[in-house]
C-alpha positions in Angstrom: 0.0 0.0 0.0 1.2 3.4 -1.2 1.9 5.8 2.1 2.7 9.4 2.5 4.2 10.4 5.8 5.2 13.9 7.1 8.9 14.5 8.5 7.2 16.8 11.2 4.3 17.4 13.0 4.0 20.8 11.8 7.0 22.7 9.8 8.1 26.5 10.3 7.4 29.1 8.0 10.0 29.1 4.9 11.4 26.0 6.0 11.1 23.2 3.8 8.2 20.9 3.3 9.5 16.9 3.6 6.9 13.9 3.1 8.2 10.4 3.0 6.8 8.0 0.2 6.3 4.3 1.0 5.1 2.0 -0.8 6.2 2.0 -4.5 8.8 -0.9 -4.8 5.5 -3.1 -6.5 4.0 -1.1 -9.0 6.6 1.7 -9.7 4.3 3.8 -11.9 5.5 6.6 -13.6 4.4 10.6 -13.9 3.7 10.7 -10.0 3.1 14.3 -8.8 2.8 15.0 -5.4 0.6 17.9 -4.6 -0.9 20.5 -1.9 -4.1 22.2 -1.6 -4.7 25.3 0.8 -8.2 26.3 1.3 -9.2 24.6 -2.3 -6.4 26.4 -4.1 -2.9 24.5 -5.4 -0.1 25.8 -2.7 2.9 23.1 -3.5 3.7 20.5 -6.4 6.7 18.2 -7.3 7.5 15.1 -9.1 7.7 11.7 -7.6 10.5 9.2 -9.3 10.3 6.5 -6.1 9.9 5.9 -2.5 12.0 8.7 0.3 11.9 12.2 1.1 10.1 14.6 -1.0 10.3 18.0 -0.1 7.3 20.3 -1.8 7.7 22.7 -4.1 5.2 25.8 -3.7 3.0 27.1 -6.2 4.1 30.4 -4.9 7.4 32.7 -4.7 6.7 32.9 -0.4 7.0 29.0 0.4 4.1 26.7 1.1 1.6 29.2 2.7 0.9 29.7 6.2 -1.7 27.3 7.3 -3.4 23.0 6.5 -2.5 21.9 3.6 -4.2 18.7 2.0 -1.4 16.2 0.5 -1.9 14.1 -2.4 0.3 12.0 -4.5 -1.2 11.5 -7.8 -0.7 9.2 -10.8 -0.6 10.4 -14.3 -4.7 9.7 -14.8 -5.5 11.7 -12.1 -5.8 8.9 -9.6 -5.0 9.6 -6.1 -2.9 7.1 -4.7 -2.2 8.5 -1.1 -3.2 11.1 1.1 -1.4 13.0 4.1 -2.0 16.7 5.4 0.8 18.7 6.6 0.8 22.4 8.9 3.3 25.3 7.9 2.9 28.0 11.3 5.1 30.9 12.2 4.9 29.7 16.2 3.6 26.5 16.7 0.6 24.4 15.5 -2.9 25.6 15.7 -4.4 22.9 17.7 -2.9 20.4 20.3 -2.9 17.4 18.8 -2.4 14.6 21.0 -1.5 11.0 21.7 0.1 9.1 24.4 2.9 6.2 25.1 2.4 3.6 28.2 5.3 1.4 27.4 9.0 1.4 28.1 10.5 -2.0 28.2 14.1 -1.9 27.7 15.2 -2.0 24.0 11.6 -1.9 22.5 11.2 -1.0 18.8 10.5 2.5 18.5 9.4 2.6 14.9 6.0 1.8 15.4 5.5 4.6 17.8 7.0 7.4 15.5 5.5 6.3 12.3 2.1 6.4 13.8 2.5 10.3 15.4 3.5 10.8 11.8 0.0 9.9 10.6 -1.9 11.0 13.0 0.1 14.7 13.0 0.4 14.6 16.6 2.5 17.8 18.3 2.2 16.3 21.7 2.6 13.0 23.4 1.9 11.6 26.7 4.3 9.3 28.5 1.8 8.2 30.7 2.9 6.2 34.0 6.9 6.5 33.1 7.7 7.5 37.1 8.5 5.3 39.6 5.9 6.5 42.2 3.3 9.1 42.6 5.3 11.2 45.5 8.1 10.2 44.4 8.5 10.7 40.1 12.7 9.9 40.5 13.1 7.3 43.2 13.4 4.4 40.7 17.0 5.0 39.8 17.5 4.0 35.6 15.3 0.4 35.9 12.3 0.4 38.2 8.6 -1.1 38.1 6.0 1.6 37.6 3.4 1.6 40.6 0.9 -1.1 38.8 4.2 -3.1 38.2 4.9 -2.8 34.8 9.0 -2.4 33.6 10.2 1.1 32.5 13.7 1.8 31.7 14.8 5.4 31.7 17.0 4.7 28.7 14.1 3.8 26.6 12.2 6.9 27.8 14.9 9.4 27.0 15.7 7.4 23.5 11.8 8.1 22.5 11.8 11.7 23.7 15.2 11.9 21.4 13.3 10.6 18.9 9.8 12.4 19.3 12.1 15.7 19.1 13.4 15.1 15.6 9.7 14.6 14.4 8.8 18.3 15.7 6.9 16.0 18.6 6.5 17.6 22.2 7.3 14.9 25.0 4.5 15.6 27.8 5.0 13.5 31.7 2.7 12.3 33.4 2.6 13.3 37.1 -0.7 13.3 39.4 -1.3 16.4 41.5 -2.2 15.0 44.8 -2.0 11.3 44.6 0.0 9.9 47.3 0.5 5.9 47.0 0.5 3.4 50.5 4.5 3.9 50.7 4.6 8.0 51.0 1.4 8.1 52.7 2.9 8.7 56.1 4.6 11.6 55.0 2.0 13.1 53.9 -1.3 12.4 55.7 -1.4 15.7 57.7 -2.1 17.2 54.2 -5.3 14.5 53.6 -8.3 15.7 52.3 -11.0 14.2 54.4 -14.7 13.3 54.0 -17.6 14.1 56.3 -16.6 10.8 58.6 -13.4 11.9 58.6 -11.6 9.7 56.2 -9.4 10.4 53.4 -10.3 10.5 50.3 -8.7 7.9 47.5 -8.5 5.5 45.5 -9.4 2.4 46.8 -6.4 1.2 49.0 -4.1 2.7 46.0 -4.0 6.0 46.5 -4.8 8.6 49.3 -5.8 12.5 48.1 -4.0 15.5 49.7 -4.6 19.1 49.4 -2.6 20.2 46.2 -2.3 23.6 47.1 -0.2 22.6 50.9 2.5 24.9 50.6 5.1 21.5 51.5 3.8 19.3 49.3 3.9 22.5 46.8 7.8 22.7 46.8 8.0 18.8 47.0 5.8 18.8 43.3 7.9 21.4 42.0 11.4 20.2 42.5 10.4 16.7 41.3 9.5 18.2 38.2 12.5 20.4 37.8 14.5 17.4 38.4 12.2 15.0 35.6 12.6 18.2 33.1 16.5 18.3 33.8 16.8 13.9 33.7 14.4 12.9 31.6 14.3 15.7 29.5 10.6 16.3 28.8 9.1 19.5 27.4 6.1 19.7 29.9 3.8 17.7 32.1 0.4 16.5 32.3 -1.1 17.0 35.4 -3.6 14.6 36.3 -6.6 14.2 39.2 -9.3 12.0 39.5 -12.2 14.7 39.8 -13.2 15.1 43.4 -13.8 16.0 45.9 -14.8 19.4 45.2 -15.0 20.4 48.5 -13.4 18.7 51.3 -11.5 19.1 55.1 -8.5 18.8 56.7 -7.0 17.1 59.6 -6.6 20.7 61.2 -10.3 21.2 60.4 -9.9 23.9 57.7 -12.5 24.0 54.4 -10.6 23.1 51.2 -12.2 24.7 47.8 -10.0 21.9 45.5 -10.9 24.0 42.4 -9.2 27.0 44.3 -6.2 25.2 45.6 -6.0 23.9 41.2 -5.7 27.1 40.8 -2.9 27.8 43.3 -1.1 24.3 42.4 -1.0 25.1 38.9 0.2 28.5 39.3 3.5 27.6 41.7 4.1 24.4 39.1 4.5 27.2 36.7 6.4 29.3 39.2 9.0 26.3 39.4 9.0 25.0 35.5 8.5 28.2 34.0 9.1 27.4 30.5 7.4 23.7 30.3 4.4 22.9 28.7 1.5 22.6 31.0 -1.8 20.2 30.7 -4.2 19.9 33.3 -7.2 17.4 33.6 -10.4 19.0 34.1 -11.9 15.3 34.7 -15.7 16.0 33.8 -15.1 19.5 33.1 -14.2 20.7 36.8 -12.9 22.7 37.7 -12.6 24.5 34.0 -14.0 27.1 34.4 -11.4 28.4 37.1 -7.9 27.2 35.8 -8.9 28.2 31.6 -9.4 31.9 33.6 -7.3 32.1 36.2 -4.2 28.7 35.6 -1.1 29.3 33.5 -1.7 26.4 31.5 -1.4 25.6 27.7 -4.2 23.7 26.3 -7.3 23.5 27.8 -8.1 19.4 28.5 -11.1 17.8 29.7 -11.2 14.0 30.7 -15.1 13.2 29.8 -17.3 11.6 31.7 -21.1 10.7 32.2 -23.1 12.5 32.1 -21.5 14.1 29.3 -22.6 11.3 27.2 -23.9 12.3 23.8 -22.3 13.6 20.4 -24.0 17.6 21.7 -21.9 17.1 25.0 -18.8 16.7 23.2 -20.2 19.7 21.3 -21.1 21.6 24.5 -18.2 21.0 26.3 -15.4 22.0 23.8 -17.6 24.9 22.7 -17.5 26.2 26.3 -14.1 25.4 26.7 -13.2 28.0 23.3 -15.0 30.7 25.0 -13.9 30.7 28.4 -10.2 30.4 26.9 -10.1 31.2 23.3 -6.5 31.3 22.4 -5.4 28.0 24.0 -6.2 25.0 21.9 -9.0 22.4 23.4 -8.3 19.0 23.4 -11.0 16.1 25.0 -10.2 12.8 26.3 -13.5 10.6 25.5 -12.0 7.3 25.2 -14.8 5.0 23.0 -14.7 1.6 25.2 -17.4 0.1 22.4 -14.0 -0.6 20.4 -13.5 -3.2 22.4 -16.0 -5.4 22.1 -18.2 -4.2 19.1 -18.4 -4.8 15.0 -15.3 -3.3 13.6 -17.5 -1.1 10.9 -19.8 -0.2 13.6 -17.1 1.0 16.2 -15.1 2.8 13.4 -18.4 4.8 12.7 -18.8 5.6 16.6 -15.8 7.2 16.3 -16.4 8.7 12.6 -19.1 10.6 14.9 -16.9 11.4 18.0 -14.3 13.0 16.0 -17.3 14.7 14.0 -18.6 15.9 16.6 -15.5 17.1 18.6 -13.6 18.7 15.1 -16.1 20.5 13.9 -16.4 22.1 17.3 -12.9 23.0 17.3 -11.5 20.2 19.6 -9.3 17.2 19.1 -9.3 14.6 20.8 -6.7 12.3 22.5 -7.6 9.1 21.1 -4.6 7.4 19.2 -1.3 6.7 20.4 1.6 3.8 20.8 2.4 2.1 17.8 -1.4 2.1 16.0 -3.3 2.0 19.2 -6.6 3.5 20.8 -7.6 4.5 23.8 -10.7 2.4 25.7 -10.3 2.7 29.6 -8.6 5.8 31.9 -5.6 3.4 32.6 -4.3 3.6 29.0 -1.8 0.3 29.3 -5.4 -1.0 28.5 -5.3 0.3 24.9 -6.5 -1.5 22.2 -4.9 -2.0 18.6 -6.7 -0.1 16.0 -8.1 -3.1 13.0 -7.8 -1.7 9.5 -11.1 0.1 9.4 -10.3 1.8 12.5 -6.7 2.9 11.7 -7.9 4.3 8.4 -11.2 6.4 10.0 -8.3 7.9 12.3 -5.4 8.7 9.6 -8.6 10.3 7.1 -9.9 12.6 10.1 -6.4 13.2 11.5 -5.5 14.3 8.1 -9.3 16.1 7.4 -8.9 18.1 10.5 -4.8 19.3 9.7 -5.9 20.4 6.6 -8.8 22.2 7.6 -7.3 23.9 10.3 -7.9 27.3 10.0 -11.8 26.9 9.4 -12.0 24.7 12.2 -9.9 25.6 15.3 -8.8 29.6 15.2 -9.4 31.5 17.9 -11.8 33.8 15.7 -14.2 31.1 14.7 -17.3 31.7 16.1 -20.9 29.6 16.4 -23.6 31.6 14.5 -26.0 29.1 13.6 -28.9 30.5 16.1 -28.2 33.9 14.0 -28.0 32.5 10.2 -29.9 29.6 9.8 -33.6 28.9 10.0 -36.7 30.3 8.7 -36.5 33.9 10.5 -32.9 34.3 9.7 -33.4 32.5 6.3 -29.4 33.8 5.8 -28.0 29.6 5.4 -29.8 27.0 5.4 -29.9 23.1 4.2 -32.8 21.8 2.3 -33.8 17.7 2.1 -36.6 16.5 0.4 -38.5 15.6 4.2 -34.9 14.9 5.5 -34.8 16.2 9.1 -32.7 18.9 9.3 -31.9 20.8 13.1 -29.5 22.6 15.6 -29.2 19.8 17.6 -27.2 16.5 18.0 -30.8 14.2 17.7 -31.2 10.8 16.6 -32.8 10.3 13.2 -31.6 14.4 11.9 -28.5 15.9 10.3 -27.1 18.2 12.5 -26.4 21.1 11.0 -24.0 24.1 12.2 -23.2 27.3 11.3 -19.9 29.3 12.4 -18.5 32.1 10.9 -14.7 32.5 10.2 -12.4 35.1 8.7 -12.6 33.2 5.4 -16.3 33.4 5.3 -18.9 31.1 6.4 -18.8 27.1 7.3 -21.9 25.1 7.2 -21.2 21.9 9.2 -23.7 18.9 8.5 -23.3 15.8 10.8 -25.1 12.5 9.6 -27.4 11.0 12.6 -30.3 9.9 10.5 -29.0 6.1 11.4 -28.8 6.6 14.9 -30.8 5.4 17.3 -29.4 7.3 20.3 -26.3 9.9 19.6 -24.1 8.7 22.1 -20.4 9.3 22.0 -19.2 5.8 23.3 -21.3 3.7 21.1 -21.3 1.6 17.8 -23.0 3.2 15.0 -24.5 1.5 11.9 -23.3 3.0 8.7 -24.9 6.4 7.6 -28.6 6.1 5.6 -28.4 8.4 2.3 -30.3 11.5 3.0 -30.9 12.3 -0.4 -30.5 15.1 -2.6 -29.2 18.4 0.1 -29.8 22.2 -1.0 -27.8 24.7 0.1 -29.5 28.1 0.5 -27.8 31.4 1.0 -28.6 34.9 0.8 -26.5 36.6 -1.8 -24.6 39.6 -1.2 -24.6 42.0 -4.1 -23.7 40.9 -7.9 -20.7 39.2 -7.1 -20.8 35.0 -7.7 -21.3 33.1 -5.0 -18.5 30.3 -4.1 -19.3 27.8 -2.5 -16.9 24.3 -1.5 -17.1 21.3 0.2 -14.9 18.5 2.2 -15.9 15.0 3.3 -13.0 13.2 5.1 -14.5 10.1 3.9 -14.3 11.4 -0.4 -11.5 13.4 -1.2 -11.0 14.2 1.9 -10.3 18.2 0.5 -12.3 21.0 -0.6 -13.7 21.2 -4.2 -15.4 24.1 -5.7 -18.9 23.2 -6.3 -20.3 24.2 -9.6 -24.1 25.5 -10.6 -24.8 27.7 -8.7 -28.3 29.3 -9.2 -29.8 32.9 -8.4 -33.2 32.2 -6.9 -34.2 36.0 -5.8 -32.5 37.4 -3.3 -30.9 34.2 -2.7 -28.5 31.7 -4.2 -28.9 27.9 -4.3 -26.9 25.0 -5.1 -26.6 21.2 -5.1 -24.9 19.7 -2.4 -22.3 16.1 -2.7 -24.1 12.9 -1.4 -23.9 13.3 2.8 -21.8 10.4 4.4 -21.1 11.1 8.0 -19.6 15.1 8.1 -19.3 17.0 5.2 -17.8 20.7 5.4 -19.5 23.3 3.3 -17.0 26.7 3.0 -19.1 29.7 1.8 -16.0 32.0 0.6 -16.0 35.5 1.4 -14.3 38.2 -0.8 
């Protein structure tokens, strides 16, 4: 199978544009071209003789373009043989894209790992449960068992970060903010946070929950991570909590606000690693609304949880998440346990619709990660490998969402659907001959959205006619055929209207769509067939 691969995760303005082809050695046809779209237009082409590096030539005299680009290599008929997406950025990618490792056996393959961050585009990656113990991230010395027992070798973790960096890869730790295991406990149970009977709360007989803001245990956190940054050698840290208590007491009978001590935690991890990336988990969305305001973090994260169980909560959630914070990226962690054990068709389409749902909302989602593996369970050495159908739904949206970037994740995109769409506004609407057509994630409609962007209007439509009941962590049987779609628009003076549209599952870019007509005041036009998401771009001048 022919492959294209990015040599980054994103690439710097100016700087050149590298994609690895695979996959040639078979058929070796001739007049390949490899080419890039930006917003619909041509940015970069080149020739192809055989399989390596490729770097991009672009269409223009000022490099690629700032911006996705959508990546095709192309055979002389016009077929498209492959497909990648590739980010060019003056400071960084637009979106946190991330994925997570849980393994670190001494001498283990590597390959796996960094090929799949290639396809997926990910700038960020977890080492999740790479410390020896909670309270105590260096204790371990270079060979240790994690706290569940399994092997990590230090080696193998700084070999990976090594490796991650020349990728254009950010290496994120894992460290939990007030998890204290059975062998630090004594040192720390005058810091407990304590129920009504007055015991402390944890997990199980596991773990034990202090008060993250203690001013001891605040310097303890802090050097370990200076000293994990120095070692180790990782860019930033994930810092993780289990979602409660929200309010709780101490052993010296004072009243603990945990989203106000987050707050304070966060701010002195900052104080101590002030140039490292920061995540923090806002399991179920607490507390977010106090550390996107008030916590010197980098990407706003939530872990989700019931009853955040439909596609709209996904929507709700990350659209919330935007407006309290809207120049840090949003990133959710709904792992989809119905991978597990369901159809493979029927579990790729449950997550066709989760990363609908969450993308076109201007979230990604940590999802993929190891070498070609999913996320099903909170304890991610529990991750399952992704089957064929799977691994290509993931590479098509990972690639979909890159190259749509900038109509899907700026900090200027803005819901307006309540504003445009429906028969008072009558400014954008879908038509289907008696297809439901609403506002809402609903079972048995297409959920249409409307947001407005620098580059003009974006009509998102979201197949749920099939579904039964639009939950996030669920199977889905394959989209029903809505039938012939209508877009109407009101025009704006004599000029043409343009109008494109995407489908990660088609050509996976946008393409002018031709005919349009002048009905009135208003301009109609036919829309592609509807699989599960389809992007409509209404250009402005």
């Amino acid at each position: 199978m022919v492959t294209l691969l990015p040599c980054r995760a994103w690439y710097a303005a100016h700087s050149p544009v590298e994609i690895e082809v695979r996959g040639l050695e078979e058929t070796r046809p001739a007049g390949l071209v490899l080419r890039s779209h930006r917003l619909g237009r041509l940015s970069g082409s080149v020739g192809v003789e055989g399989e390596g590096v490729v770097t991009l030539s672009p269409a223009g005299a000022d490099g690629l373009g700032l911006g996705g680009h959508a990546v095709e290599l192309c055979a002389a008929d016009g077929q498209v043989l492959a497909r990648t997406a590739v980010e060019v950025r003056d400071a960084g990618p637009s979106a946190t894209r991330y994925g997570f490792v849980a393994a670190y056996e001494r001498g283990r393959d590597l390959s796996g790992v960094l090929d799949w961050a290639r396809a997926q585009h990910l700038t960020a990656i977890q080492f999740y449960d790479w410390a020896f113990r909670h309270a105590d991230l260096m204790g371990g010395g270079e060979s240790y068992a994690d706290p569940l027992g399994n092997p990590v070798d230090l080696a193998t973790v700084r070999a990976l970060i090594e490796a991650l960096h020349e990728i254009q890869v950010d290496a994120i730790g894992y460290a939990a903010v007030y998890g204290i295991g059975v062998e630090d406990w004594p040192a720390w149970e005058h810091r407990a946070l304590l129920d009504a009977q007055g015991t402390a709360y944890g997990l199980g007989d596991f773990l034990q929950v202090i008060d993250p803001a203690a001013p001891d245990w605040l310097v303890h956190l802090g050097s370990m991570l200076r000293a994990a940054r120095e070692s180790v050698g990782f860019d930033g840290f994930h810092l993780d909590q289990y979602g409660w208590p929200k309010l709780a007491a101490t052993p010296d009978g004072r009243r603990i606000d945990v989203a106000e001590s987050f707050v304070t935690m966060l701010n002195g991890v900052r104080d101590a690693v002030p140039d490292a990336t920061l995540i923090f988990n806002n399991v179920n969305d607490f507390p977010t609304r106090a550390t996107a305001t008030q916590a010197p973090v980098d990407t706003t994260y939530i872990e989700v949880w019931s009853p955040h169980d439909r596609l709209g909560d996904l929507a709700r959630l990350a659209t919330s998440a935007r407006d309290l914070a809207p120049d840090r990226p949003v990133v959710l962690a709904a792992y989809p346990s119905a991978v597990a054990g369901a159809d493979e068709a029927e579990a790729a389409e449950g997550v066709r619709l989760e990363l609908a749902a969450a993308y076109s909302h201007g979230a990604t989602v940590l999802l993929a990660g190891e070498d070609g593996r999913v996320l099903v369970d909170p304890y991610y050495p529990r991750n399952q490998p992704a089957g064929p159908a799977l691994r290509e739904v993931l590479t098509r949206y990972a690639d979909f969402q890159l190259a749509h970037a900038d109509l899907l994740t700026g900090a200027d995109v803005a819901d307006v659907t309540g504003a445009y769409a429906g028969a008072y506004n009558d400014d954008v609407e879908v038509r289907g001959s008696q297809t439901p057509i609403g506002g809402q994630a609903d079972e048995g409609t297409i959920w249409r959205r409307v947001v407005e962007t620098p580059a003009g209007l974006v009509v998102h439509l979201i197949n749920l006619l099939a579904v039964t009941d639009p939950l996030w962590d669920s199977a889905h049987p394959a989209p029903v055929n809505p039938g012939p779609l209508t877009l109407r628009l009101r025009r704006v003076g004599p000029e043409p209207v343009r109008v494109w549209s995407a489908d990660p599952d088609a050509a996976g870019r946008l393409e002018r769509l031709e005919g349009v007509v002048s009905v009135g005041s208003h301009a109609e036009i036919a829309l592609p067939p509807l699989r599960t998401w389809q992007l409509v771009w209404i250009e402005s001048r």
